[in-house]
C-alpha positions in Angstrom: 54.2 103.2 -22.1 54.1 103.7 -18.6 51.5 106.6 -19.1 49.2 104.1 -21.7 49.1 102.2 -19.1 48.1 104.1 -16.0 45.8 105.3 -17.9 44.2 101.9 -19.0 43.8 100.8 -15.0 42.4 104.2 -14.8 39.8 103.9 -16.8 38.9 100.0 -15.7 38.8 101.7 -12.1 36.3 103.6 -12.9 34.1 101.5 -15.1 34.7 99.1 -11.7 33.5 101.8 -9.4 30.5 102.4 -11.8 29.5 99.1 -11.7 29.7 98.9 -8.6 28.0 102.5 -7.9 24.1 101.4 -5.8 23.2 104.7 -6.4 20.1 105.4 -8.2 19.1 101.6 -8.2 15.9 102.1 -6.0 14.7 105.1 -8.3 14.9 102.5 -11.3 13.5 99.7 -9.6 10.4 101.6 -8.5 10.4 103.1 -12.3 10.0 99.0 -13.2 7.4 98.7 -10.3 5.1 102.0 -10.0 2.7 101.1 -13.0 1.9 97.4 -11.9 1.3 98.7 -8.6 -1.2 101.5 -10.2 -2.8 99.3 -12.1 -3.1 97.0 -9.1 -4.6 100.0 -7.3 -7.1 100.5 -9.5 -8.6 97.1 -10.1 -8.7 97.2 -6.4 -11.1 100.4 -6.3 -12.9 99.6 -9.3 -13.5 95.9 -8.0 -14.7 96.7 -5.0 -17.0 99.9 -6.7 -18.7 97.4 -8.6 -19.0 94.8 -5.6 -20.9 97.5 -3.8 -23.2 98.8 -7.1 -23.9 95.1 -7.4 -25.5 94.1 -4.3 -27.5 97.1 -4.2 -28.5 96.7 -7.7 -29.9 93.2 -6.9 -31.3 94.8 -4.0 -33.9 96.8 -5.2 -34.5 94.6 -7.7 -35.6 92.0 -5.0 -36.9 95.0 -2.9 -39.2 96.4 -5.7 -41.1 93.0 -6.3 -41.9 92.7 -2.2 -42.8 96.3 -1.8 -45.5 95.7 -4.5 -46.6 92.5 -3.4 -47.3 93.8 -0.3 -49.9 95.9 -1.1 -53.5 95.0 -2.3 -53.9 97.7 -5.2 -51.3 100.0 -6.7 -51.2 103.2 -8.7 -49.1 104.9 -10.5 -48.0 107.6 -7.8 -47.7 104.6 -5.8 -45.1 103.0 -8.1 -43.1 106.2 -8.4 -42.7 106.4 -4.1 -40.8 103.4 -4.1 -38.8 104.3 -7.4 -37.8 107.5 -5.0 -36.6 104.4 -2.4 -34.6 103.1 -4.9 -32.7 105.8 -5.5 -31.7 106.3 -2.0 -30.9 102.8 -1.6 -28.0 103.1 -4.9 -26.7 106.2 -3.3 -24.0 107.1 -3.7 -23.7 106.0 -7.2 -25.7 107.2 -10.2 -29.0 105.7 -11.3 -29.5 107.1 -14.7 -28.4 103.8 -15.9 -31.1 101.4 -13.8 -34.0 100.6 -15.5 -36.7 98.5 -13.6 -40.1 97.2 -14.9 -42.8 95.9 -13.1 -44.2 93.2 -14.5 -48.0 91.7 -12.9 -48.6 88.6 -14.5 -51.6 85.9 -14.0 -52.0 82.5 -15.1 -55.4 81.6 -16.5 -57.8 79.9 -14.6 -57.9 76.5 -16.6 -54.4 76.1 -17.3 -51.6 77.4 -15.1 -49.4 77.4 -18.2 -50.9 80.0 -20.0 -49.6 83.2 -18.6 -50.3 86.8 -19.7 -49.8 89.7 -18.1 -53.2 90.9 -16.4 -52.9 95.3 -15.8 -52.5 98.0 -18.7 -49.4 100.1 -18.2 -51.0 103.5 -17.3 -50.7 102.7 -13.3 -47.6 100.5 -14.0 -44.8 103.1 -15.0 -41.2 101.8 -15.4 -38.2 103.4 -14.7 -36.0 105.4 -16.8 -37.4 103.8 -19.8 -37.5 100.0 -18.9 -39.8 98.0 -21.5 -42.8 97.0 -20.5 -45.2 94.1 -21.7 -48.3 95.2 -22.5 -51.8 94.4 -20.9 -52.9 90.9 -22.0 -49.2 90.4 -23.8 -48.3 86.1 -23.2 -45.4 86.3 -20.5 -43.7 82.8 -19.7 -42.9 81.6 -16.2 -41.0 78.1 -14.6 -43.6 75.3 -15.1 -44.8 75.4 -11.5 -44.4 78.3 -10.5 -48.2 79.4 -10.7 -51.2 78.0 -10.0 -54.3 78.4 -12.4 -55.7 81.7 -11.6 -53.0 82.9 -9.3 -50.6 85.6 -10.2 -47.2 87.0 -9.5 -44.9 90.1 -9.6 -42.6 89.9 -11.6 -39.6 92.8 -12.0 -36.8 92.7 -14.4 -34.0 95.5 -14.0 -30.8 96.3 -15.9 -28.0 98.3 -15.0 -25.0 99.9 -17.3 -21.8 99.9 -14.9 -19.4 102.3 -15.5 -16.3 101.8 -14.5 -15.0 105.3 -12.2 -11.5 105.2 -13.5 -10.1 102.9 -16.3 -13.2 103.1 -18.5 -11.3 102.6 -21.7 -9.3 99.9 -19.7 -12.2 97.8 -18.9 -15.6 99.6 -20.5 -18.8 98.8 -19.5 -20.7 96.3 -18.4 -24.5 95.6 -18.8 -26.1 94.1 -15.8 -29.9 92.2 -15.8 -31.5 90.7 -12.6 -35.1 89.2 -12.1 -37.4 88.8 -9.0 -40.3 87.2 -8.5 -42.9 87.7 -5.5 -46.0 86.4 -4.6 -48.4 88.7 -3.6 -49.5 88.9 0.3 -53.3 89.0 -0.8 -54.7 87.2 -4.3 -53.6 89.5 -6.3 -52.2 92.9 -6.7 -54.9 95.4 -8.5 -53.7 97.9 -10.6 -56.7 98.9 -12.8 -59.5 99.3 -10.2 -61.5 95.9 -11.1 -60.4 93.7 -8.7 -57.6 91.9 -10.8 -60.7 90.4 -13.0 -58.8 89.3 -16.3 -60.2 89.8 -19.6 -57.1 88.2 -21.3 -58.8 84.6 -21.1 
């Protein structure tokens, strides 16, 4: 009897003592903790990764339509030189995803309304693919922004992001952006006639 019960306080000693035991409680608690803190670590880079590929994507965007409003007649060599900008402007981060188009358009010169796009694409190339309206094609603008027989440049982009880590967390995302410019002189000639319109 006397040996039952030693051994019963025994054995509530040491479920006492194990209870008691800290031992091992910080290598569980971080178990509970590591993955929020990783996945907080990675919204944090992918977050601020996409911040970054952001701004410069609306960048250029902005940046392509005053670069070729600036000038008084483009070609198509012309057009590629400051798609070669671009792409040092989004480095780091790829550009095989960023399509831009430019896109000249002139109102007619009765009605400001009636918009159309005034240059054929052969000195107009896009990048990687963009669509592009074709010569004459009806393109509609803000009801004011033109004036009859005036023009703008117009340049519509996209972007695919990617994200750099938790892709199949997140996925992608597909980005569009517009800018419009006015050009610095009347017009901006890309065919070689003076930007006289036969679309009218």
């Amino acid at each position: 009897m006397a040996f039952s019960l030693s051994c019963g306080t025994a054995r509530k000693s040491r479920w006492r003592s194990f209870g008691s035991d800290a031992n091992g409680v910080a290598a569980v608690e971080f178990a509970y903790v590591a993955p929020i803190i990783l996945l907080m670590l990675i919204g944090i880079v992918e977050v601020s990764r996409a911040v970054s590929i952001d701004r410069r994507f609306g960048l250029v965007t902005s940046m392509v339509a005053d670069l070729v409003a600036r000038e008084k007649s483009m070609t198509s060599a012309d057009l590629n030189a400051v798609y070669k900008i671009v792409d040092q402007i989004m480095s780091p981060y790829d550009t095989s995803t960023l399509k831009l188009a430019v896109i000249p358009v002139k109102a007619s010169p009765s009605d400001a309304s009636t918009t159309r796009v005034y240059p054929a694409t052969t000195n107009r190339p896009s990048l990687n693919g963009a669509s592009q309206p074709a010569k004459c094609a009806g393109y509609t603008l803000s009801s004011g922004l033109v004036a009859k027989g005036a023009s703008v440049i117009v340049v519509e982009s996209s972007y695919t992001y990617k994200p750099l880590i938790a892709n199949y967390i997140y996925g992608e995302a597909n980005w569009t952006d517009k800018a419009i410019a006015s050009p610095r002189n009347s017009c901006v000639d890309f065919d070689g006639d003076n930007c006289v319109s036969t679309c009218f």
